[in-house]
C-alpha positions as CSV (number, residue, x, y, z in Angstrom):
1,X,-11.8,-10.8,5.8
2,X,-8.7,-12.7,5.9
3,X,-6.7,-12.5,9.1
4,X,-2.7,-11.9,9.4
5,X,-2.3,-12.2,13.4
6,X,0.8,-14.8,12.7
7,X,2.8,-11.8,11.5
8,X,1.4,-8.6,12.8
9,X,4.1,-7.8,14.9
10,X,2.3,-5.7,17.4
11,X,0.0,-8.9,18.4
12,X,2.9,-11.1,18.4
13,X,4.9,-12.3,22.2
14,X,8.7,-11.9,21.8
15,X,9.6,-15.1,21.3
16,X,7.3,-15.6,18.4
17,X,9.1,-12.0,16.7
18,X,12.6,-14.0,17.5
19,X,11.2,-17.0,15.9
20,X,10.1,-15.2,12.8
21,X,13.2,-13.3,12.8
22,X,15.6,-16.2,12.8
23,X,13.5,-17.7,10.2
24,X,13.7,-14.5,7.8
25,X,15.0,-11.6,9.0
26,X,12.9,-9.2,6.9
27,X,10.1,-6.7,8.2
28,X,7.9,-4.5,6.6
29,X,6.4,-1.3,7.3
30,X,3.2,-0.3,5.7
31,X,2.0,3.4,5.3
32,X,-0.8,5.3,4.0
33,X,-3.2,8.5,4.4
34,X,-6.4,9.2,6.0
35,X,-8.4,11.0,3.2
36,X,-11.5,10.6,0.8
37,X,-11.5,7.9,-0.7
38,X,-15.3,7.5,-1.8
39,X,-18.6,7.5,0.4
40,X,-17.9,3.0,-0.7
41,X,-14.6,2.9,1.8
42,X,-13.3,3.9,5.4
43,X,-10.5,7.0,5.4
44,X,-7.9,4.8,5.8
45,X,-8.1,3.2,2.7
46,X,-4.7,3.5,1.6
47,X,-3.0,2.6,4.6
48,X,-5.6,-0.2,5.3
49,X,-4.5,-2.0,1.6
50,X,-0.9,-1.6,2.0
51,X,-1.2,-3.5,5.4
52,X,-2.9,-6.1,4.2
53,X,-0.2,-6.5,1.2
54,X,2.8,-6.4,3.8
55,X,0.9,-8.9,5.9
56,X,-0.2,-11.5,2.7
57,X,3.8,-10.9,2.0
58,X,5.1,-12.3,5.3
59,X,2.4,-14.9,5.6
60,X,4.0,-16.2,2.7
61,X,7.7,-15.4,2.1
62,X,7.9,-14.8,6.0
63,X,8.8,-11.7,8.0
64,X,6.6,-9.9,10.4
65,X,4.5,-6.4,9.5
66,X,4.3,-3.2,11.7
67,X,1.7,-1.8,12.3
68,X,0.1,0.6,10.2
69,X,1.8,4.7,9.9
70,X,-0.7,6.2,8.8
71,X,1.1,9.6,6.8
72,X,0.6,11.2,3.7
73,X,2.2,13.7,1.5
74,X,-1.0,15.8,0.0
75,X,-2.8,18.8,0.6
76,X,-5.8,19.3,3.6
77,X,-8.0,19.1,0.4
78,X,-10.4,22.3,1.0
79,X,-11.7,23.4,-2.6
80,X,-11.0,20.2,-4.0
81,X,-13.9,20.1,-5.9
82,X,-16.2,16.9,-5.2
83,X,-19.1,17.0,-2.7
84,X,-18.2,15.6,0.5
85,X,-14.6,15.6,-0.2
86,X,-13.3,18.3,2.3
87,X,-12.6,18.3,5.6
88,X,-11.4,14.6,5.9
89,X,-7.5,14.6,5.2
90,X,-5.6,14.8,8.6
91,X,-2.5,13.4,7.8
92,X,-0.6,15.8,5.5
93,X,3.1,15.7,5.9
94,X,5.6,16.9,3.9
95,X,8.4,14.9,1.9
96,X,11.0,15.6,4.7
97,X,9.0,15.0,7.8
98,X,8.3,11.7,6.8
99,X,11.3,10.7,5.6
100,X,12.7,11.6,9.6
101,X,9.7,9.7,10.7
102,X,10.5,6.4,8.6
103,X,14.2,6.6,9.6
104,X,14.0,7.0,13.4
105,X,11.5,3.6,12.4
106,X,13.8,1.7,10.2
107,X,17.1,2.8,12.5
108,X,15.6,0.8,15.5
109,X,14.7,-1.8,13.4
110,X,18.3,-2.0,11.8
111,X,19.9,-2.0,15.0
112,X,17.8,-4.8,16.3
113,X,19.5,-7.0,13.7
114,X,16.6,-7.3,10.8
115,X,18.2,-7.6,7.5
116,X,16.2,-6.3,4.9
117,X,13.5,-3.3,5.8
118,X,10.4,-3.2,2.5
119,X,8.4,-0.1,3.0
120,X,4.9,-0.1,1.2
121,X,3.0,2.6,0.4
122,X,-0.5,2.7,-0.9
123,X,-0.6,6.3,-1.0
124,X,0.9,6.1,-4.7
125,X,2.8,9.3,-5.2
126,X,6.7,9.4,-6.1
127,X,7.7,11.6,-3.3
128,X,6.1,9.4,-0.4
129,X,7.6,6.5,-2.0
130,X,11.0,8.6,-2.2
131,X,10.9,10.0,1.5
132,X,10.0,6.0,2.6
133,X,12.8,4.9,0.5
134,X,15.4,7.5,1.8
135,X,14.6,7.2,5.5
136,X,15.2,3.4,5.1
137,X,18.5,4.0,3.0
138,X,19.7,6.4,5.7
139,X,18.7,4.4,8.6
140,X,21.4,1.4,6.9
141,X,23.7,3.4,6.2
142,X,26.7,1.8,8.6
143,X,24.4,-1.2,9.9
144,X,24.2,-5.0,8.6
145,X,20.6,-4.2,6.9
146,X,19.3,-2.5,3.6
147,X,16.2,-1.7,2.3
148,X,13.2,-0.5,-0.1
149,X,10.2,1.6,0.0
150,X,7.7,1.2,-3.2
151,X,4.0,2.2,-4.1
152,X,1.6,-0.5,-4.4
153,X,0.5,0.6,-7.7
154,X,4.1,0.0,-9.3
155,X,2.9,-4.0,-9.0
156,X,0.2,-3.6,-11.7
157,X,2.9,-3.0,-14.6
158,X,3.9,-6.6,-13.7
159,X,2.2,-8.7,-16.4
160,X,-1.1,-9.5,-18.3
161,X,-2.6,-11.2,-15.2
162,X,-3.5,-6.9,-13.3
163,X,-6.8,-6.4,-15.3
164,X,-6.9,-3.1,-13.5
165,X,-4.3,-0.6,-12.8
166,X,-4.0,1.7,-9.4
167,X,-7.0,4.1,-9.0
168,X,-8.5,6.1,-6.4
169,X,-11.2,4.8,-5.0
170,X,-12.6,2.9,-8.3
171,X,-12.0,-0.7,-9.1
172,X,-8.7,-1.6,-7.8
173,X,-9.0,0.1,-4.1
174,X,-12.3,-0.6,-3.5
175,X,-11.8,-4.4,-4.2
176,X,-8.8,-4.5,-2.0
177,X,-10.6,-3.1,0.6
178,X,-13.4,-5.7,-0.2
179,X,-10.8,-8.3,0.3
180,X,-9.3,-7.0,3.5
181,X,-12.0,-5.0,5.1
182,X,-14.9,-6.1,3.5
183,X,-17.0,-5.4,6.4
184,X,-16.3,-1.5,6.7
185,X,-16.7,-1.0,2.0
186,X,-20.5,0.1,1.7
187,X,-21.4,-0.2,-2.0
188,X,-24.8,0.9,-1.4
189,X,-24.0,3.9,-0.9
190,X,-22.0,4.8,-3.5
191,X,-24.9,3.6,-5.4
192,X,-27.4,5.7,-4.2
193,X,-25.3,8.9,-4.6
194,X,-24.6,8.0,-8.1
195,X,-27.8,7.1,-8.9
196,X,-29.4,10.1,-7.7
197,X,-27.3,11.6,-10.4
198,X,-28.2,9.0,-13.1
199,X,-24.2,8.3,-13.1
200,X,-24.4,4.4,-11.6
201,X,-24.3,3.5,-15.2
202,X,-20.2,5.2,-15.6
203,X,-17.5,3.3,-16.8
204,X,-14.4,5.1,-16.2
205,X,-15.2,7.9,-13.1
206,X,-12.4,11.1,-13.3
207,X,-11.6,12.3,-9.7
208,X,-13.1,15.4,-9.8
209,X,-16.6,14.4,-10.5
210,X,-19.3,14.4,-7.6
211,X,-18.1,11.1,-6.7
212,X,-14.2,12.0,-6.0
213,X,-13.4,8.4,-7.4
214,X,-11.1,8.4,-10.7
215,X,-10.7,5.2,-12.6
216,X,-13.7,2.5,-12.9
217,X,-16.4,2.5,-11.5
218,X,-16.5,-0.1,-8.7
219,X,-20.2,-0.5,-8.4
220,X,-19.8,-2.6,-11.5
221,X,-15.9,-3.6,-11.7
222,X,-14.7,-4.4,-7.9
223,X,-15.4,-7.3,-6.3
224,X,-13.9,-9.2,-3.3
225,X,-12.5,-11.4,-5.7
226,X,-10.5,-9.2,-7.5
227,X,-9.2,-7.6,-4.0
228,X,-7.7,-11.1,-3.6
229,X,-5.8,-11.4,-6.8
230,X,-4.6,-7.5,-6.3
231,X,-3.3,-8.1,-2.5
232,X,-1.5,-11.4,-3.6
233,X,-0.3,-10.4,-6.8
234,X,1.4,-7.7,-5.2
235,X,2.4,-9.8,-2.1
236,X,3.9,-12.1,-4.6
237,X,6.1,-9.7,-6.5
238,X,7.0,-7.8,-3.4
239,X,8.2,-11.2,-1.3
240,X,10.2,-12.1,-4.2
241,X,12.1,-9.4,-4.6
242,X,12.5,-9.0,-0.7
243,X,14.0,-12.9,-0.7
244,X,16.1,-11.4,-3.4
245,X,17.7,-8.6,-1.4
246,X,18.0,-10.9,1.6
247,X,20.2,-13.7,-0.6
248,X,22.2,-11.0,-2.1
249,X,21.0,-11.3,-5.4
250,X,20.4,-8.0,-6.1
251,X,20.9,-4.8,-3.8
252,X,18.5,-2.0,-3.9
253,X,18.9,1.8,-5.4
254,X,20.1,4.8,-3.8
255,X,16.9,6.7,-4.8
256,X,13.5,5.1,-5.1
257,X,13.3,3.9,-8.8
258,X,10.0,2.6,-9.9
259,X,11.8,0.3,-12.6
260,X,13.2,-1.5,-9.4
261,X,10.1,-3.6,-9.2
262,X,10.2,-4.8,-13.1
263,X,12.4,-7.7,-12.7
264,X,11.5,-10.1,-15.0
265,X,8.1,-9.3,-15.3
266,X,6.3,-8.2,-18.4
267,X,2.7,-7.1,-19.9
268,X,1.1,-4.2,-20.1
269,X,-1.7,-4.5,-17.3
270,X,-3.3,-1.7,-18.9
271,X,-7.3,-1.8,-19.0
């Protein structure tokens, strides 16, 4: 597990956040849900990933990270179909409450004089990308700062290089949560579910099998490897276009758009 304590503002003494602020005024605020994200991976997955990209970001295009908000936009997932799956989602909001909760966040930080404000989800669905990119466009609104909020799976569209698009729980999560949290991903277990089934052998996995994963199947495709190319990849095209807001060389949309991210970029990524 790589460690991020050089950015992670809650671990940081004020003069270090001053220091870092000077330096590059930018901060980022990850969020995700608590749900089911395999037997392999710990209930915060989502939230868990999009921390670590926010944190690989600022370690390298500088910034700090706040801690983890752990929110969702999805159901409380009774009846959902796989075995084991229910009774684990506790953060379900709707599109409005979170969007009040990420601008009462982003209006401190706007009026404590950070410039640019990058919200990452790795909950990947449009309208908790919209309500993250809203509260942070309303929070602006009137103050020296602007502001983004994007899914971590609109990164894989950006070239050749993604192998593996944005799942749940299958090869891309699981080997980001190898990479940041390998210590808490239990791949033996998924394997002895599946194989109790005769399914470890699966190639692609379609969410509402017994497993609740849906795209491929990490028990052959992730690996702590790939977690590192996904979290810097991402890192990568997420500090960039950060530095690009900050030197005014683009500005960021009204509404969340997921072509925003594109730049120049190209590839299919598709596996």
């Amino acid at each position: 597990m790589k460690t991020y304590e050089s950015v992670q503002y809650e671990l940081l003494r004020p003069s270090e956040v001053k220091r870092l602020q000077e330096e590059r005024p930018v901060v980022y605020i990850p969020v995700g849900s608590l749900e089911w994200h395999g037997v392999q991976n710990p209930l915060g997955t989502d939230g868990l990933k999009a921390h670590a990209i926010c944190c690989e970001t600022a370690v390298r295009y500088g910034g700090v990270v706040l801690p983890t908000l752990f929110l969702g936009i999805l159901g409380d997932s009774r009846g959902w179909g796989p075995e084991g799956w229910d009774g684990f989602t506790v953060t379900a909001n709707d599109q409005a409450s979170m969007e009040e909760t990420i601008f009462r966040t982003a209006r401190g930080l706007a009026a404590n004089d950070w410039k640019v404000l990058v919200g990452v989800t790795g909950h990947d669905v449009a309208p908790q990308r919209d309500a993250i990119h809203d509260g942070i466009q309303r929070a602006c609104k009137g103050a020296d700062a602007t502001g983004f909020g994007i899914m971590e799976g609109e990164n894989w569209q950006g070239g050749p290089a993604m192998e593996y698009r944005m799942d749940h729980a299958g090869a891309w999560e699981t080997s980001a949560m190898m990479f940041a949290h390998g210590e808490r991903v239990c791949l033996d277990e998924l394997r002895e579910q599946m194989d109790a089934r005769n399914r470890a052998g699966v190639e692609r996995m379609e969410m509402r099998e017994p497993e609740g994963i849906g795209g491929w199947n990490p028990l052959t495709h992730a690996s702590a490897e790939l977690g590192q190319k996904i979290v810097e990849f991402c890192a990568e095209r997420i500090g960039r276009k950060a530095m690009d807001v900050l030197e005014g060389r683009i500005e960021p949309p009204e509404k969340a758009d997921s072509a925003f991210m594109d730049g120049s970029d190209t590839g299919d990524g598709n596996r």
